[in-house]
C-alpha positions in Angstrom: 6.2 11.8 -8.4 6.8 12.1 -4.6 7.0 9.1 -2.2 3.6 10.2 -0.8 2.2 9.7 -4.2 3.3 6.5 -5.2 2.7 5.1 -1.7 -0.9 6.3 -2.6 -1.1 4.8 -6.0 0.7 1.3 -4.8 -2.0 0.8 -1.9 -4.9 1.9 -4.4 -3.5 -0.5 -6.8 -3.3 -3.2 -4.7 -6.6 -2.7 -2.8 -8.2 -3.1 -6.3 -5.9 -6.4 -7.2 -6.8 -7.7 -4.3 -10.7 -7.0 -4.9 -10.7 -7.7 -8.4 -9.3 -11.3 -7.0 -11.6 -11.8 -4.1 -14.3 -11.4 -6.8 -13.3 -13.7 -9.7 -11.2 -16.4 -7.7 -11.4 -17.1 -3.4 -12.8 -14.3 -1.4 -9.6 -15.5 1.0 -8.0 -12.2 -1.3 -9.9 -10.2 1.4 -7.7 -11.1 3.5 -4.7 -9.4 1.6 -6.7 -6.0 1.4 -7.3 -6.3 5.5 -3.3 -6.6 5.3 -3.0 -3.5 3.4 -5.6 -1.9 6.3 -3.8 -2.7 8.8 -0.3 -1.7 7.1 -1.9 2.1 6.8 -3.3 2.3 10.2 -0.5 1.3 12.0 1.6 3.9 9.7 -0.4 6.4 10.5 0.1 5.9 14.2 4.4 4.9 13.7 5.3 7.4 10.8 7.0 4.4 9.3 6.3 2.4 6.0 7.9 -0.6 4.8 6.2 0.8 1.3 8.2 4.0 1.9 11.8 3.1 2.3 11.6 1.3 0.0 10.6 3.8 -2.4 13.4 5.8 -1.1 15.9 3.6 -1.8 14.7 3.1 -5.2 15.2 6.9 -5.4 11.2 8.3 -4.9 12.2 11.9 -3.3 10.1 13.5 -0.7 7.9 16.4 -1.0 10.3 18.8 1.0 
């Protein structure tokens, strides 16, 4: 599994927690998948990811 891919899976995953939350316990859990929104926007717009070095430093490789 690449970095890309687990970045992809970790938001996914979380988006879903977070809905899954806001659902059965305080719709304030919103607020964490805004977070998450926000987090891919602006890394679209940086090219940098908390997520991501992370991942690298865990030892994720890259696609290239």
């Amino acid at each position: 599994m690449t970095i890309n891919e687990a970045l992809r899976l970790i938001a996914g995953t979380m988006i879903l927690l977070s809905l899954f939350l806001a659902f059965n316990y305080s719709q304030n859990w919103l607020w964490f998948t805004a977070f998450i929104a926000v987090n891919l926007i602006q890394s679209s717009f940086t090219k940098w990811c908390l997520m991501m070095t992370i991942l690298k430093k865990v030892g994720f490789k890259s696609r290239d």
